[in-house]
C-alpha positions as CSV (number, residue, x, y, z in Angstrom):
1,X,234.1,256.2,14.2
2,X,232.5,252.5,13.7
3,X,229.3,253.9,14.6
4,X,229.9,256.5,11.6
5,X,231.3,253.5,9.3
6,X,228.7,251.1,10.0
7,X,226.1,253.9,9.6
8,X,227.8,254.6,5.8
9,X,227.4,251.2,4.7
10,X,224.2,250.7,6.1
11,X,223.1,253.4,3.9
12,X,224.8,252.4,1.0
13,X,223.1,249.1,1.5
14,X,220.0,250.6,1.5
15,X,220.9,252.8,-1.2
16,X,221.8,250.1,-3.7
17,X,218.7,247.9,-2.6
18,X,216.2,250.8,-3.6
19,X,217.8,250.9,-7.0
20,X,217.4,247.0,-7.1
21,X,214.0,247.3,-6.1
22,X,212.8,250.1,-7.8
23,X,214.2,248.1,-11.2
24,X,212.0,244.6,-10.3
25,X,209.2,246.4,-8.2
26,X,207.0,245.1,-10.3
27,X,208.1,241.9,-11.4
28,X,204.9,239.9,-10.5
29,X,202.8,242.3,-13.0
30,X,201.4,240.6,-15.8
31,X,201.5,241.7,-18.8
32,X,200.0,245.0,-20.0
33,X,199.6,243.6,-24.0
34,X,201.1,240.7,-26.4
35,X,202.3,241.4,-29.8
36,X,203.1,238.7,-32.4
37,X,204.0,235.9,-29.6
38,X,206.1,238.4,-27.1
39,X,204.6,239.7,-24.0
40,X,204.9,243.6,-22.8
41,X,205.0,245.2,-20.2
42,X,204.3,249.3,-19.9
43,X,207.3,250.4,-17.4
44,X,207.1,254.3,-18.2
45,X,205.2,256.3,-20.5
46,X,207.5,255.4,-23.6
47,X,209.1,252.5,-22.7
48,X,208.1,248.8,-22.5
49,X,210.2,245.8,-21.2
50,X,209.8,242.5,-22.7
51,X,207.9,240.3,-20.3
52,X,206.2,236.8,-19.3
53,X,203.0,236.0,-19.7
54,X,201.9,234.4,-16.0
55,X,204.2,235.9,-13.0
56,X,202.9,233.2,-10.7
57,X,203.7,230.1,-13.1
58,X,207.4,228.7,-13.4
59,X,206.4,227.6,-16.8
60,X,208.5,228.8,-19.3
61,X,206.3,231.0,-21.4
62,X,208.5,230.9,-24.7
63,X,208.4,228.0,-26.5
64,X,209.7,228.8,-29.9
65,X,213.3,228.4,-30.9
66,X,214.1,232.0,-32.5
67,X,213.1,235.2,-31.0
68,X,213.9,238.7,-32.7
69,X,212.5,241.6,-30.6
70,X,212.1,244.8,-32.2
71,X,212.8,248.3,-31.5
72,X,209.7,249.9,-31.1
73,X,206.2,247.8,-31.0
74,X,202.7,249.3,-30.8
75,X,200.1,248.4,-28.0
76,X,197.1,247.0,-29.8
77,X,194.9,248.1,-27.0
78,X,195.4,251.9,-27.4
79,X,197.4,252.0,-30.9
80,X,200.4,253.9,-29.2
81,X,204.3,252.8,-30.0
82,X,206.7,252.2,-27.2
83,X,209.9,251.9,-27.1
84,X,211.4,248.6,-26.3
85,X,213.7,249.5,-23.5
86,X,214.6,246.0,-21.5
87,X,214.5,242.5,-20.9
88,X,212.1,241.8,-17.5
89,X,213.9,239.4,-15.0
90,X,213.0,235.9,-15.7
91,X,211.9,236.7,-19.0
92,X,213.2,233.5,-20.9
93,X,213.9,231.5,-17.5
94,X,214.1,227.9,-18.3
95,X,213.5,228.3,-21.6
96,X,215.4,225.6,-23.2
97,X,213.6,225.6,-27.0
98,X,215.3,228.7,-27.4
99,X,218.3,229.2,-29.9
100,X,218.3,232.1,-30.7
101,X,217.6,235.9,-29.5
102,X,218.3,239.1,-31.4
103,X,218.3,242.5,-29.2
104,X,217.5,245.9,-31.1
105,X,219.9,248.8,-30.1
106,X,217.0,250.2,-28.3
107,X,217.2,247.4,-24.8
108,X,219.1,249.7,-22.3
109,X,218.7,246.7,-19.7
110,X,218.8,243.2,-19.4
111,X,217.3,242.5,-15.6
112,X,217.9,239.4,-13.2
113,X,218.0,235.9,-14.7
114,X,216.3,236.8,-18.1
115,X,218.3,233.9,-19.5
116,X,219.2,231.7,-16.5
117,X,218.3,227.9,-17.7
118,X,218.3,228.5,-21.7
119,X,220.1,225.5,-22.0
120,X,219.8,225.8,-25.8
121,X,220.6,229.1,-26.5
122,X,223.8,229.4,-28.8
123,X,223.4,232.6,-30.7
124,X,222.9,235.8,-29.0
125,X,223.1,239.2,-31.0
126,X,222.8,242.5,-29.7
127,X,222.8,245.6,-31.8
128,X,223.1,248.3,-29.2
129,X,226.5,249.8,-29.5
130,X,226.4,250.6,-25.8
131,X,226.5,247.2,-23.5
132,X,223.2,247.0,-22.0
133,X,223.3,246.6,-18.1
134,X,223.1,243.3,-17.1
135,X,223.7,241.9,-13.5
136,X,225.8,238.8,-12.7
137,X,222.8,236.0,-12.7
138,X,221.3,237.1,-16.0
139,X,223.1,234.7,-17.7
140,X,224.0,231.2,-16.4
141,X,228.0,230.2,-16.5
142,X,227.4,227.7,-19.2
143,X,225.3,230.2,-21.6
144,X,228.6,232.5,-21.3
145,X,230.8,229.8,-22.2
146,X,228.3,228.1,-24.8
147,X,226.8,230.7,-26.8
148,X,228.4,232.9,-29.4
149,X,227.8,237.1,-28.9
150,X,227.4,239.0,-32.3
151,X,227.8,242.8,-31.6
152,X,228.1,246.3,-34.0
153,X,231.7,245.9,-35.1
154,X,232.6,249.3,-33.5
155,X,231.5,247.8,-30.1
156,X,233.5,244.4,-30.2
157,X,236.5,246.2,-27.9
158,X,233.2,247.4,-25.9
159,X,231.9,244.2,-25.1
160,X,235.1,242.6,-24.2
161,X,235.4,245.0,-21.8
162,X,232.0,245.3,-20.1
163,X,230.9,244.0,-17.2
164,X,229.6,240.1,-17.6
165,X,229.5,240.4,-21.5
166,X,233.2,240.3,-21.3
167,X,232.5,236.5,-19.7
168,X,231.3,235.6,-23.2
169,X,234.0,233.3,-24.8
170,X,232.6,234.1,-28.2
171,X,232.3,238.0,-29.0
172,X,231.8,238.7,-33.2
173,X,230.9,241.2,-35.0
174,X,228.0,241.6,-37.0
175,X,228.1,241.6,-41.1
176,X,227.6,245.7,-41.5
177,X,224.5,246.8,-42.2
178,X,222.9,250.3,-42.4
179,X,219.4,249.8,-41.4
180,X,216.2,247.2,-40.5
181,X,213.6,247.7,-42.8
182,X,210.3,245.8,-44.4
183,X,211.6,242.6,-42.8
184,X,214.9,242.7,-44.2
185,X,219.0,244.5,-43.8
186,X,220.2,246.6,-45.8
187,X,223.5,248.1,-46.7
188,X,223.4,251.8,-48.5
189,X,225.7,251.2,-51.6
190,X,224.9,254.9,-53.2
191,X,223.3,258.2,-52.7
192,X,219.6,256.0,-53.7
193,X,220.9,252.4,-53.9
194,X,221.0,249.4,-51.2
195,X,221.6,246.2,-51.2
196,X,220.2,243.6,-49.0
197,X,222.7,241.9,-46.3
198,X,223.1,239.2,-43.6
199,X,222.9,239.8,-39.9
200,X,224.1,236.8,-38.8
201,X,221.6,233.7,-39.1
202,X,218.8,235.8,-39.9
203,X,216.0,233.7,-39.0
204,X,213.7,234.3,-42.8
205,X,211.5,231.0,-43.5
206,X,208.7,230.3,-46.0
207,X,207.9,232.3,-49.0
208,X,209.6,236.1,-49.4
209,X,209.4,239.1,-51.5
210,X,211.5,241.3,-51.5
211,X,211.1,244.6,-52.0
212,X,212.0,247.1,-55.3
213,X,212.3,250.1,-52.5
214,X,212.9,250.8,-49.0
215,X,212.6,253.9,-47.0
216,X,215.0,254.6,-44.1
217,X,215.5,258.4,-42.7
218,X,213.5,260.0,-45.0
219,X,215.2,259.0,-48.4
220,X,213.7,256.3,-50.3
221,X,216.9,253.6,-51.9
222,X,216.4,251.5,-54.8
223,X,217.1,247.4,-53.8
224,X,219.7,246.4,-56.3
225,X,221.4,243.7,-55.3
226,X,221.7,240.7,-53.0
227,X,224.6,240.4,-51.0
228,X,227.0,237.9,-50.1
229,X,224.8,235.3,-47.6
230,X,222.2,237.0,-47.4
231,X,220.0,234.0,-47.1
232,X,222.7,231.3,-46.5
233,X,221.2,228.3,-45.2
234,X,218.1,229.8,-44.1
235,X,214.0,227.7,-44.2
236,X,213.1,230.0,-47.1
237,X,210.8,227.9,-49.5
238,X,210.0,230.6,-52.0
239,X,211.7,233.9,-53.1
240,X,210.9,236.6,-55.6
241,X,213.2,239.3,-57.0
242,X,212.1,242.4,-58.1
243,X,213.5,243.9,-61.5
244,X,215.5,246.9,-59.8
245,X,217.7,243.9,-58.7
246,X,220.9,243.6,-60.8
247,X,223.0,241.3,-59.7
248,X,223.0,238.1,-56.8
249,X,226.2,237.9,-55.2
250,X,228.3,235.1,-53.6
251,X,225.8,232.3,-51.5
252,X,223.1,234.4,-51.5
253,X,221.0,231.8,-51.4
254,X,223.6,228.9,-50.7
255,X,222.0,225.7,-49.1
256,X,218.6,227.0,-48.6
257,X,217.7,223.4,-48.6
258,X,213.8,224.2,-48.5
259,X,213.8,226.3,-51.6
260,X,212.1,225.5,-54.5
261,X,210.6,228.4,-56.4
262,X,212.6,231.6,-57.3
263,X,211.3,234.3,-59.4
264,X,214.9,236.4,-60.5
265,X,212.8,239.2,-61.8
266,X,214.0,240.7,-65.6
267,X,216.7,242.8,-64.3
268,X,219.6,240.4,-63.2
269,X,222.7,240.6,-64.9
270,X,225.2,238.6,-62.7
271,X,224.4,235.7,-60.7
272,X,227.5,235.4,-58.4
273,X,229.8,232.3,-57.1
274,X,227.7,229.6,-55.3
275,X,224.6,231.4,-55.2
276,X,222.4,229.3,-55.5
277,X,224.4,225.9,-54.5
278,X,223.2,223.6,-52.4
279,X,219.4,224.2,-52.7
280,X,218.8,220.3,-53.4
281,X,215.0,221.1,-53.9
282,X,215.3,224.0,-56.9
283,X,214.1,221.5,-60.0
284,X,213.4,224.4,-62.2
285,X,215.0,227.9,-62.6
286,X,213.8,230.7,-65.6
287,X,216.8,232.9,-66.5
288,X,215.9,236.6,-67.7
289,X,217.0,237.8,-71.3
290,X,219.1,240.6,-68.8
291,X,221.4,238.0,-67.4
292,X,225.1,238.4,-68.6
293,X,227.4,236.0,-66.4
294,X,226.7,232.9,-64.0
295,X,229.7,232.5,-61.6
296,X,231.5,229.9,-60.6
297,X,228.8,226.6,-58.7
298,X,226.1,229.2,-59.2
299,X,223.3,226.0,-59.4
300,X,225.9,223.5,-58.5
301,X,224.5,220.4,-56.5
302,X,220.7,221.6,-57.4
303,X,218.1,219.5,-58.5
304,X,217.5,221.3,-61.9
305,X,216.1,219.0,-64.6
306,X,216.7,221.2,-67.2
307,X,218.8,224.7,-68.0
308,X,218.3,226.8,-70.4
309,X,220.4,229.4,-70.8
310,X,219.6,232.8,-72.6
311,X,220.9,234.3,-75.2
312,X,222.2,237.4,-73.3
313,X,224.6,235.4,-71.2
314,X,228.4,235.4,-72.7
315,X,230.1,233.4,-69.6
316,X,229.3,230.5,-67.4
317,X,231.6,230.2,-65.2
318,X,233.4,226.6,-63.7
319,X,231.3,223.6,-61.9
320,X,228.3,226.5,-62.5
321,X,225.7,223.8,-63.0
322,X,227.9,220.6,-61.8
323,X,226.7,217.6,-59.3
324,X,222.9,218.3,-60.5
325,X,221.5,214.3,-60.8
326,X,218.2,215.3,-62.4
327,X,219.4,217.3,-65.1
328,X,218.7,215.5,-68.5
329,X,219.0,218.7,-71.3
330,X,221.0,221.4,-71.4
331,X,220.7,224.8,-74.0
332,X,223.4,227.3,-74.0
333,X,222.4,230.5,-76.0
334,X,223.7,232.3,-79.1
335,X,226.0,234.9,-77.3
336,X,227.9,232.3,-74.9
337,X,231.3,232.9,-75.2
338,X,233.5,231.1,-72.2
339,X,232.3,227.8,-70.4
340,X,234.2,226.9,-67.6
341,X,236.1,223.4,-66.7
342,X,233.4,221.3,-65.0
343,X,230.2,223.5,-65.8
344,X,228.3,220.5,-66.4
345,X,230.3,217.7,-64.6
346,X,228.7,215.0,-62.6
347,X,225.2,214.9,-64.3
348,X,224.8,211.3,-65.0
349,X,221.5,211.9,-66.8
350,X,222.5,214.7,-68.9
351,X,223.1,213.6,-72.6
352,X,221.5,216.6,-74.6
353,X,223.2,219.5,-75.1
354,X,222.0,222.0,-77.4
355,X,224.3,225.3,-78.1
356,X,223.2,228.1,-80.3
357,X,226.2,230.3,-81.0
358,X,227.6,230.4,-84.4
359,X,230.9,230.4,-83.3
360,X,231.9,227.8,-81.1
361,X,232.4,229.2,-77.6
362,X,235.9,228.8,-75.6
363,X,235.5,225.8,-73.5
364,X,237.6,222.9,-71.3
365,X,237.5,219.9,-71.6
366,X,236.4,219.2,-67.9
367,X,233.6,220.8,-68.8
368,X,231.4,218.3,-69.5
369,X,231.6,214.6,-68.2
370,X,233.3,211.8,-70.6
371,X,229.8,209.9,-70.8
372,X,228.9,213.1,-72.5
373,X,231.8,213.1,-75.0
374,X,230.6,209.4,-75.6
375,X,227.0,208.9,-75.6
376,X,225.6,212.3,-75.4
377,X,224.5,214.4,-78.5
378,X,225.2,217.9,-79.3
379,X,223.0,219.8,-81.7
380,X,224.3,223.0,-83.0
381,X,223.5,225.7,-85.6
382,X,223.2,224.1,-89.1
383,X,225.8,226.8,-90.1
384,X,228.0,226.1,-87.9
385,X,228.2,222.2,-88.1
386,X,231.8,222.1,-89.4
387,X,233.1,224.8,-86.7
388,X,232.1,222.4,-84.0
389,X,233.2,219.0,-85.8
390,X,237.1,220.5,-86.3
391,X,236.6,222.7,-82.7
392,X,239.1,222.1,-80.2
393,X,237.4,220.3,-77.5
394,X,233.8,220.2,-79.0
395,X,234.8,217.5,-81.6
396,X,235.6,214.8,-78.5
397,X,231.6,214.8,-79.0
398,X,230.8,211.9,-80.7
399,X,227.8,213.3,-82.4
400,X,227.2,216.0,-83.4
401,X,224.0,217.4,-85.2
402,X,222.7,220.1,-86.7
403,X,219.6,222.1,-85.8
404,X,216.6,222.1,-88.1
405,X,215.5,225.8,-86.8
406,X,211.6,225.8,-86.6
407,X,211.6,229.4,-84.5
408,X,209.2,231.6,-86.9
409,X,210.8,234.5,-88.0
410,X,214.0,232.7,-86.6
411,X,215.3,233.8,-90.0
412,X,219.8,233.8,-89.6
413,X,219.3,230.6,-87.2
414,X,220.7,231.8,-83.8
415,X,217.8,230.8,-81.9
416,X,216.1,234.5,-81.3
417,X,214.0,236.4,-83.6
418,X,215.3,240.2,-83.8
419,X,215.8,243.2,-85.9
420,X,219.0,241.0,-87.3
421,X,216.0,238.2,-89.1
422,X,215.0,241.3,-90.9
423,X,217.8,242.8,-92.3
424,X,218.7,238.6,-93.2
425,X,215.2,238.0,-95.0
426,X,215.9,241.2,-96.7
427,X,219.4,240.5,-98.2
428,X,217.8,237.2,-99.3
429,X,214.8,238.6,-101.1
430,X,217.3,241.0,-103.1
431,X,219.9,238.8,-103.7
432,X,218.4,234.9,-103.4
433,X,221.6,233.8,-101.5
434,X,220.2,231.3,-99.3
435,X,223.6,230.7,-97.1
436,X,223.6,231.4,-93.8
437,X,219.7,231.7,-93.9
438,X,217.3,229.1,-92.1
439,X,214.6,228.8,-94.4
440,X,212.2,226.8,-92.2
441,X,212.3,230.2,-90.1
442,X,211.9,232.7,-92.7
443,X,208.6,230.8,-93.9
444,X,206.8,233.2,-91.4
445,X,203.4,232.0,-92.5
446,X,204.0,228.5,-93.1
447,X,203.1,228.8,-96.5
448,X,205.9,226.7,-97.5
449,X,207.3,229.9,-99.6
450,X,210.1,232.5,-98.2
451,X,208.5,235.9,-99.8
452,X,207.1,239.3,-99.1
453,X,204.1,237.4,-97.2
């Protein structure tokens, strides 16, 4: 009978030690083919595993800080697509640049001490809904107890459960997101529409476009919207928005510290709370005549130098454009209804302010700092010079002007020129009644005459 057991276990041993083997048989193989700075290696006639460059060397062969390994990956040598099926052993061994790694839902396994010594790593994520197998040295104690694990949120309970992943002290779930595609997430919001998501510290840097259309299963959706930190706090220097785009929702873009240029495309019509916030390099900004609303810190603690706001918007919403130090001029258009308390607080060099609607819009007196009140000038519609002098709030301003409108064809003075100058020019012509008409405008030819000309 301990002949018989010892025989059992002996071939169980054996047993276990093929599987082990037959997993890391060829674990000295170099690599069959590198793609964009991650080395391959063909393990079956569909699948790759993500490999080292030099077997032999201890080196570690990855050197950058953020790694995001995709699903599938073509080999450059014969131009057909494998799979990405695993993590080799040893793969990021000693690795100690390395932050962060994302896994697509296609890694089955993760072999031997693929992130033993990543000293640095603090951010795994791993999109397969199934745990991949891992073994009990692929990850060092202090990765388990350092780094946070972001998984699909129907696998959370999953990963708490599993095998070594359970060892993680930090298991999240992942913002939700339909599909990967043309460099960015996405989240389908209609039958054709997406907008574009977070996955967790997605790694974007430098200049981006994003795209008007994606196609994901065979349907093509239309990119109309960016959602809620999306590009929070990412090394983006550079964005444009195509026009399908409708509306920017909450930090978006909040403290993308490195970004200066942004092109919001002629379709926005909300710009949501804090979206923009926090960028300290974005000096200039061009608002589309489709914009409607600018929430709440929208540009607050920018380095805007001047705003001008369109005549489309009707609300801009509290502390929207507040703490910006380079800020000098502001001009709020015609069909502004609502300013929010603080919209324009803390801008030390601000003393211009410029508003174009007739009718004085709704506004607190936080709005706008007390230096303004003081020593800053506010020019308004000739028209409407009294409505602002006996305003509520707006006569704290200590001066207030009226506009001498110059805009040709500018002809009722609310800063655009529009089917409305035409039916103005025309009531004067008949009747002669200059009030409520800016002449300067009307004189379309510069003639110095107001006439059929």
């Amino acid at each position: 009978m301990k002949f018989k057991k010892l025989f059992l276990e002996t071939l169980t041993l054996v047993a276990c030690l093929s599987i082990a083997l037959s997993a890391n048989a060829d674990a000295n193989s170099y690599p069959d083919f590198e793609v964009d700075g991650i080395y391959y290696y063909v393990w079956s006639t569909s699948k790759v595993y993500v490999w080292y460059e030099d077997p032999n060397s201890w080196d570690p062969c990855y050197s950058g800080q953020v790694y995001r390994i995709p699903s599938t990956v073509v080999n450059p040598n014969d131009g057909k697509t494998y799979t990405v099926a695993g993590i080799g052993p040893w793969v990021f061994y000693n690795c100690t640049n390395v932050q962060r790694v994302y896994l697509p839902s296609s890694i089955t396994v993760i072999d031997n001490y693929a992130f033993d010594g990543c000293s640095s790593l603090s951010y795994l994520s791993c999109e397969a809904t199934t745990p991949p197998t891992v073994s009990s040295n692929t990850f060092e104690a202090s990765t388990l107890s350092r780094a946070s694990l972001y998984v699909p949120i129907s696998a959370v309970d999953t990963y708490k459960s599993a095998p070594v992943w359970q060892d993680f002290s930090s298991i999240n779930s992942m913002l939700p997101y339909d599909f990967y595609a043309d460099g960015f997430y996405f989240l389908i919001t209609g039958a054709n529409t997406v907008k574009l998501t977070n996955s967790y510290g997605s790694p974007y840097t430098g200049s981006i476009s994003i795209p008007s259309t994606v196609s994901y299963s065979g349907t093509t959706y239309t990119v109309t919207a960016i959602g809620e930190n999306a590009f929070y706090g990412t090394q983006i220097t550079s964005v444009i928005i195509p026009n399908t785009v409708k509306e920017i929702q909450s930090q978006a873009f909040y403290k993308c510290q490195n970004l200066s240029d942004v092109d919001l495309g002629n379709g926005i019509t909300t710009i949501g709370i804090a979206a923009f916030a926090n960028c300290i390099k974005l000096s200039t900004i061009d608002f589309p005549n489709s914009l409607i609303t600018i929430h709440m810190a929208a540009f607050s603690s920018t380095d805007l130098t001047q705003v001008i706001i369109p005549n489309s918007v009707q609300t801009i919403g509290e502390a929207a454009f507040s703490n910006c130090p380079s800020l000098t001029d502001v001009t709020i258009g015609s069909s502004v209804k609502e300013i929010g308390g603080s919209a324009f607080v803390m801008n030390s060099k601000l003393l211009t302010v410029t508003c174009l609607a007739t009718t004085p819009p709704s506004i607190d007196q936080s709005s706008f700092d007390n230096q303004m009140y003081s020593y800053g000038t506010l020019y308004v519609p000739s028209s409407a010079l009294n409505d602002y002098r006996n305003a509520d709030i707006w006569r704290y301003f200590y001066q207030i002007e009226g506009l001498a409108m110059t805009v040709r064809g500018d002809v009722n003075g609310d800063g655009s020129v529009n089917i409305s100058d035409v039916t103005a020019l025309i009531n004067y012509l008949l009747s002669g009644n200059a009030v409520g008409v800016n002449l300067g405008g009307a004189d379309v030819n510069q003639d110095g005459n107001v006439n059929i000309s």
